[in-house]
Residue, then its C-alpha position, 0 to 999 in steps of 0.5 A: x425318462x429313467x436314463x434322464x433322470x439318473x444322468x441328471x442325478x449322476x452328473x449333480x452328484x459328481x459336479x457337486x463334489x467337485x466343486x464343493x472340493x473346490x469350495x471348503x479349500x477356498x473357504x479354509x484358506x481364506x479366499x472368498x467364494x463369489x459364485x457356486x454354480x450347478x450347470x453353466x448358462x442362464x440362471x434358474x435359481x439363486x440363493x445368496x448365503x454370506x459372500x456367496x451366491x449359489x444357482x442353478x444354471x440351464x445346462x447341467x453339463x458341468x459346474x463352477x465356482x467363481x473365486x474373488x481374484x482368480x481372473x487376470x481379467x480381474x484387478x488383483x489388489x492384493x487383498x488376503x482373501x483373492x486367490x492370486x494374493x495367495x500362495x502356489x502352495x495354497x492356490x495348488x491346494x484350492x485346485x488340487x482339492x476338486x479332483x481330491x473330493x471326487x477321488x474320495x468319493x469314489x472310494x465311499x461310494x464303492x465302499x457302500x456299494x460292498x456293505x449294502x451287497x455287491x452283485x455276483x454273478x454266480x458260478x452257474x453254466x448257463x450256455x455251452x459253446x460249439x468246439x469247445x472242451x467244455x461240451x465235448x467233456x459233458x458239461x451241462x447247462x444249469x451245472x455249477x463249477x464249484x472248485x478248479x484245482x482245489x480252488x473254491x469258485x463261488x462267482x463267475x468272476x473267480x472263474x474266469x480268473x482261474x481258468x484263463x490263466x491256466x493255459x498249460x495242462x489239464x485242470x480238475x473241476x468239480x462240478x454239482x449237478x443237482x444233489x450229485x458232485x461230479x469231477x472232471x479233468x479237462x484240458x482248456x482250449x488255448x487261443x490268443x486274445x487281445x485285452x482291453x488295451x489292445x496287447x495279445x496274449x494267450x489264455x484257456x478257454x473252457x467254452x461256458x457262459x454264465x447263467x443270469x443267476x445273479x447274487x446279493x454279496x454283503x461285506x463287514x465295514x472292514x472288508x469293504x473299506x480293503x475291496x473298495x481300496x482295491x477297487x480304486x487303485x486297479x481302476x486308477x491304475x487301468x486309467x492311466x495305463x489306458x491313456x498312456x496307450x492312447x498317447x503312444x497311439x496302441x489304443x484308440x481315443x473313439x473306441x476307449x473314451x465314452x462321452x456324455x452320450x455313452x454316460x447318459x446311456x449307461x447310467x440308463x441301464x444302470x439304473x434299470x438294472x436297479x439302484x445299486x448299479x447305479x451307485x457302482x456306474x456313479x462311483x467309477x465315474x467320479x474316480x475317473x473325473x479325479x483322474x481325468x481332471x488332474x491331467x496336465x492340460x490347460x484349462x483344466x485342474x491338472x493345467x492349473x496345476x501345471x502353471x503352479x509348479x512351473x511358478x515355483x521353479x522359476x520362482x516366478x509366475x507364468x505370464x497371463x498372456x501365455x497361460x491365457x494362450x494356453x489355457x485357448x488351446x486347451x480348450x479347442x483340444x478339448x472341443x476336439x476331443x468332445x466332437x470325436x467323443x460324441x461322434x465315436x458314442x453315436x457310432x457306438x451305441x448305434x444311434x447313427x443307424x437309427x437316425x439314418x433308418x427314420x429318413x429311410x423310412 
């Protein structure tokens, strides 16, 4: 009941934005807006303020807004307020602004998250690992690493970073065990691994695992603005570093992408694991919907935007029988790619184990 819950408002959330992106650049452009809709599908509630209706759909896996001219089904008369009757300028910016919203929302949401308090995983040894330095040295579980060469560690995070790129000589740690400071030169295990775009490379390993100490960490609105400024731009650049690997094909579109299967999972345990969680799983969705969305294929925003800039090259609109041909085979790419997606997340999260082990039964 949780996991559905928080999907349902995770998904509104992002949709809502989206579209409400879409909505005010529409609207400070002049164009009017006929439809805005939660979910696809039947209707389950309307309410219309002005030029527009506003419902709520049966399916709450997406969202829309219905644009006065912005069909070739539609006769375009040239009215100021169509969409077509505008500009590829103001048109871009009407599409451009969807993803934008997203974007920015995802940079409010972890900037929140930094003000109202991040949780850490402290610096505290929870288990040691067989043939490793770090049990053989004497390390203990419940001991706290609190600097390695002279760097201050407070969380696990900093840790990992230090001791995994310290792959040549020893490395001093200080170590506080109860009331007492320990220090110890230890020379870290080196092995190769690969990293989560599948490239190799070689990093130290000291054989610990942290413990479930887990603290509440409170920035300035300064502080949190600069780290949720960080935080976005290395997960947009992680994103498209990813789905460059997937199209020269070193990284696998089933084990990278999740769908709405893993989402709902995910936000399942998010939050389970408490509201703040949640609003961390829901600010690096809607950056990664940003990002997804203003890629350069038919159907959507990205594909959109695609036709405007070949409009302006050419100086002249792209046929709508090609951009509805296109716009088809978009479509059944990402028909393709859905069915992959929710096949690699039932595969993933174990949930084909399950189905088969009722029929067993």
């Amino acid at each position: 009941m949780l996991s559905t819950i928080a999907f349902i408002f995770v998904l509104s959330v992002l949709i809502i934005a989206h579209e409400f992106g879409h909505f005010i650049a529409a609207k400070r452009s002049g164009v009017k807006v006929e439809k805005f809709s939660l979910g696809f599908g039947p209707k389950l509630l309307g309410l219309k303020r002005g030029d527009t209706e506003y419902m709520i759909c049966a399916v709450p896996l997406g969202g829309y807004i219905k644009m006065a001219g912005d069909s070739f089904e539609e006769k375009i008369t040239g009215q100021s307020w169509e969409f077509f009757s505008k500009s590829p300028g103001v048109r871009a910016r009407i599409i451009f602004a969807g993803p934008l919203l997203n974007y920015i929302l995802g940079f409010l949401l972890f900037c929140l998250v930094f003000m109202v308090g991040n949780p850490m995983v402290t610096s505290k040894v929870g288990e040691l690992l067989d043939g490793y330095p770090a049990k053989a040295y004497g390390i203990q579980k419940g001991d706290r690493i609190i600097a390695i060469d002279g760097k201050k560690i407070d969380y696990w995070e900093n840790l990992i970073d230090v001791v995994h790129n310290k792959t040549e000589g020893e490395m001093d740690l200080t170590i506080k065990r109860g009331d007492s400071v320990l220090f110890l030169k230890i020379t870290p295990k080196v092995e190769e691994k690969k990293d989560i775009f599948g490239s190799t490379r070689k990093i130290a390993l000291l054989g610990v695992i942290p413990s479930d100490e887990v603290v509440t960490v409170k920035y300035d609105p300064l502080s949190a603005v600069y780290l949720a400024a960080k935080k976005v731009l290395l997960l947009t650049q992680m994103t498209f570093k990813a789905l460059f690997y997937i199209i020269i094909g070193k990284m696998s579109v089933k084990e990278s992408v999740t769908g709405p299967v893993g989402i709902f999972i995910l936000t399942g345990k998010a939050a389970e694991l408490g509201f703040i969680y949640l609003l961390q799983m829901m600010a690096i969705l809607s950056t990664s919907l940003a990002i997804f969305n203003v890629l350069p294929i038919p159907v959507l925003d990205g594909g959109h935007m695609l036709f405007i800039v070949i409009e302006k090259l050419r100086r002249k609109a792209v046929s709508p029988r090609v951009q509805e041909i296109t716009n088809q085979a978009g479509m059944y790419v990402l028909i393709g790619l859905m069915f992959l997606v929710f096949y690699s997340d039932f595969a993933k999260f174990g949930i084909f184990d399950k189905i088969f082990g009722i029929f067993k039964k």
